[in-house]
N, C-alpha and C positions, 0 to 999 in steps of 0.2 A: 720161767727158767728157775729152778735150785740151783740153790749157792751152793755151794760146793767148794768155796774157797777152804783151804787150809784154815787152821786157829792161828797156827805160826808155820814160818817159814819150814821146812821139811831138810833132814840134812840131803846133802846131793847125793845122787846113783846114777851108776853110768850102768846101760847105756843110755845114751838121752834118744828119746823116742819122740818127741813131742818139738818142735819148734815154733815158737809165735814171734811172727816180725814184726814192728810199727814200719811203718813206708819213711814219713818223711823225716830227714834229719837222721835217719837210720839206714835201711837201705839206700837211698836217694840225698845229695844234697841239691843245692840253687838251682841246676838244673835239671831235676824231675828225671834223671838216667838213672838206671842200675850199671853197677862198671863190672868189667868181664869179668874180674875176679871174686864179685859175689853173687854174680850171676854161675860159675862152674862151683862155687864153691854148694849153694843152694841145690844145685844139681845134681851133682854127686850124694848130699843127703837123700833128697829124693830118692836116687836109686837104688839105695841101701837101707829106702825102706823106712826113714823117719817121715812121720807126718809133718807138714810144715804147713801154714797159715799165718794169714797179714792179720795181724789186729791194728785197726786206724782209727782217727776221726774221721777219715773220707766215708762219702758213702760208696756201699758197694761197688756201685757201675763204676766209678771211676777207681777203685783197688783194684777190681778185675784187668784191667789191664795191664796193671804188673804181676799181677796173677800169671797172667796169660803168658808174658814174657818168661819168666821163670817156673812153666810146664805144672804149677804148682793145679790140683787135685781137691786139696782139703778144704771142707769151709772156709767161707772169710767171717771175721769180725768187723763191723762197722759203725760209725756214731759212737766211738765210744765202749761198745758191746750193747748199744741200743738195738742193734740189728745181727742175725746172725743169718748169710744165706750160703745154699751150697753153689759151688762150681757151675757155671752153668755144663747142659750136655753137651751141647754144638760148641766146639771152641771158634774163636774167631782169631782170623791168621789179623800180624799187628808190624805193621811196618815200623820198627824202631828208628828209621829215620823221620817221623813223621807220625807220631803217636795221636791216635784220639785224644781227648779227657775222657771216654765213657764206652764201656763197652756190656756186652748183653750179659746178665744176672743168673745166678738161679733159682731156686725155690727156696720158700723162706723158712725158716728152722725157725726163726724167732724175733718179736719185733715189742719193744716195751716202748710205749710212748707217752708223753706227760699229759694231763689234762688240760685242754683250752684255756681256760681260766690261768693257770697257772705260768703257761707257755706268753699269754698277755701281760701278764704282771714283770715277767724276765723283759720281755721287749722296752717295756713303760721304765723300769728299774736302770736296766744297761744305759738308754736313751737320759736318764738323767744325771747317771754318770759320765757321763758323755764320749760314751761309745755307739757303735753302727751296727746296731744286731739284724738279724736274718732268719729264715727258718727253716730247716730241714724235713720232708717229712716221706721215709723210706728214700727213694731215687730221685727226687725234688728237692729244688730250691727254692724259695720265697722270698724276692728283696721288694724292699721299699725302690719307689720310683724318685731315679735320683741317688740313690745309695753314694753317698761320695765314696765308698770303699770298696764297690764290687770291685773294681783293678785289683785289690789288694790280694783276693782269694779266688778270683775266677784263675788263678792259675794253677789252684787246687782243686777245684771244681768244675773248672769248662763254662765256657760265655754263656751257657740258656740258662735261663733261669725262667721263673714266672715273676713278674714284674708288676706287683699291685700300688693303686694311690695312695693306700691307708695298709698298713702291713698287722694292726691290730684289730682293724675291724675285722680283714681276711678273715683272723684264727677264730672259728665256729667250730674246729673238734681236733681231736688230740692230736699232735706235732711230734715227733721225732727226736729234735734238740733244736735249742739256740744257739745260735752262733755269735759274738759279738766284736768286733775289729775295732781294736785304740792304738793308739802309739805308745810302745814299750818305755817304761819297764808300767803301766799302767794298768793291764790285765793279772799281772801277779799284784798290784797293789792291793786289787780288788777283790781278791781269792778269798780274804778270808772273811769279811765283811759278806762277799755274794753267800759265803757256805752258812753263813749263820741267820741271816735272811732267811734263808728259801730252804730252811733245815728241816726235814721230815717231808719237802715240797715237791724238792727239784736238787742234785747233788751237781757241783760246778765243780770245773775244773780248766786247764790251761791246757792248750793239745801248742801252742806256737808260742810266743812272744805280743803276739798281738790279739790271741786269739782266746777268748772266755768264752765258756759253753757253760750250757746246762742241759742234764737229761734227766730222767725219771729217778727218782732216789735207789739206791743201791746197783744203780746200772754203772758197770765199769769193764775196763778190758781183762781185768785179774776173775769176775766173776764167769766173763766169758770161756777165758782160757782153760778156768777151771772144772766149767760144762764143759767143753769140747774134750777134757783130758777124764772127765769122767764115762762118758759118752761112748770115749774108745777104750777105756779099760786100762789107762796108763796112769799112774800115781805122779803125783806131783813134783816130785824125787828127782823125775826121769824126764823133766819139762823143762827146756828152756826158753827164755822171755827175752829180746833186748829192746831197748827204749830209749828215748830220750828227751822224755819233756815229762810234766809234773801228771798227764793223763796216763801214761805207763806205769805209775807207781805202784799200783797195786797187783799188776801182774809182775813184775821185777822183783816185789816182797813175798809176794806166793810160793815163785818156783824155786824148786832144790836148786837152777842153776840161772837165777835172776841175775840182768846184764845190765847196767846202763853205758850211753856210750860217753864220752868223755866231755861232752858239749850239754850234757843234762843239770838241770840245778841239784844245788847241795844237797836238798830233800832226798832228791831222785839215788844221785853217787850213793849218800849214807847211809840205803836201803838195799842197794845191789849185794850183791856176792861177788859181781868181777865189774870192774870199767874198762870199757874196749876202747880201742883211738877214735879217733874222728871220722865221722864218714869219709869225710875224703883222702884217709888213709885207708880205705874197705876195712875199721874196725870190726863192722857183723862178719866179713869175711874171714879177718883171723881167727875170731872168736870160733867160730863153725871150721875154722879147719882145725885148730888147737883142741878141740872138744869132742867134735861128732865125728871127725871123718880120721882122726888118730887113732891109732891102736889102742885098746882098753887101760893099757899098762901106760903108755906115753899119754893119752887125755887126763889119766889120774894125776900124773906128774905135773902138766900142766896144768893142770886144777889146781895145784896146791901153789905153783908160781902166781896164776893170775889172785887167785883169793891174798898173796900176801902183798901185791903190788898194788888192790883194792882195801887192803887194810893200811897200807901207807896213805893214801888219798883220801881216807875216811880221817885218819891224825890229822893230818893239815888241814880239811875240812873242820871238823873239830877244834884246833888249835886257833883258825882264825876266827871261828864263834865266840871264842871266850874274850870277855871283854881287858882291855888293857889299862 
């Protein structure tokens, strides 16, 4: 994949053509629903014609199905941007009382995965920090037997897994990502420690509270989005991103209309261009109706509200960094 990422942020252009969601924490909270208001709102873009796609840590199979809930078309982003596949052709009907975790794929556009060697040393490393890593590779999972943490993430990923004695002897060739599960605030302690480790190796990042990864160096969802937006012939200007954890970052500082939502860390808010409410107020939903589904003349207006209501929460961010 070519990076394609901007140098720096791009000033914003409406109209926005391009939409990249994170699932959880974003569209979704505790309970894994999309709510009817950013479900019609998602919808409505759709049929005016904006490209829309998830960018996740999920893998694929399991994004597809809010894919599938929300009619969406356009590649998904997965791992991170370790994966990029299309829509499958057959859609699958999805009882939303009653969801799968996983549903069928499509062809893969793109797939960067770490070297073995490397993928074993992240395992050995998390493990003596005393975290419960695991490993992803395309539509596969990997735990250790015993895993005291599958509870913790099978509810992002779905019960199957592959289930080995020795989860480092397993990895004999290249992996996907790692995944690693501690008790918060413990995966941020580690972030920057993990990045200077495994620097030129493996790039780590935070997709949860509990949750440290790592994928192939330069793989992220900012680089993904930035293929997908060059791919279709849309400037970056005209892209918007919303997120909410420190794995969003770099697509949130790419696009001309980079979002986080109001529950993202410091890092993440002081890079946006706007902070939406909380998912459980449908902030992606206001966002997208405030922006994409408004009139050229009222979205610019409220452009200029959310950018100043994001510059007040960037002060107070700022303000309580400075030491007293």
């Amino acid at each position: 994949m070519r990076n394609h990422r901007p140098a720096s942020r791009p000033d914003a252009a409406f109209p926005i053509r391009l939409l990249a969601l994170d699932i959880d924490g974003t569209l979704v909270g505790h309970d894994f629903r999309v709510s009817d208001r950013t479900r019609a709102a998602v919808a409505e873009a759709v049929r005016r014609g904006v490209r829309v796609s998830l960018a996740t840590g999920r893998m694929a199979s399991s994004a597809v199905v809010y894919a599938n809930q929300l009619g969406l078309v356009e590649p998904i982003i997965a791992h991170q941007g370790a994966v990029v596949r299309e829509m499958p052709t057959r859609r699958e009907r999805m009882d939303p009382a009653a969801l799968p975790f996983r549903g069928r794929v499509g062809r893969l556009l793109h797939h960067e995965a770490m070297p073995a060697a490397v993928v074993r040393e992240a395992i050995e490393w998390c493990r003596a920090q005393g975290l419960d890593p695991h490993v992803n590779v395309l539509e596969r999972i990997v735990v250790w037997r015993d895993d005291p943490s599958f509870d913790d993430y099978s509810g992002y990923l779905g019960p199957e897994a592959d289930i080995v004695p020795d989860l480092v002897a397993t990895i004999r060739r290249p992996m996907t990502k790692v995944i690693s599960v501690g008790v918060p605030p413990r995966p941020m302690e580690l972030i920057g420690e993990a990045r200077r480790y495994f620097a030129g190796r493996a790039d780590a990042t935070v997709s949860h509270p509990r949750f440290l990864e790592f994928v192939a160096p330069g793989v992220s969802k900012g680089r993904a989005v930035a293929w997908l937006a060059h791919r279709a012939g849309i400037p970056m200007a005209q892209v918007m991103t919303i997120g909410d954890a420190l794995n969003d970052l770099e697509m949130i500082s790419d696009a001309g209309h980079g979002a986080a939502m109001g529950s993202a860390p410091a890092e993440v808010r002081l890079a946006a261009r706007y902070v939406a409410a909380p998912v459980d107020e449908d902030g992606s939903a206001a966002l997208i109706e405030a922006l994409v589904l408004a009139s050229p003349e009222q979205a610019a207006r409220n452009a200029r509200r959310l950018e100043e209501e994001a510059r007040a929460v960037r002060r107070e961010l700022r303000g309580q960094a400075r030491p007293t």
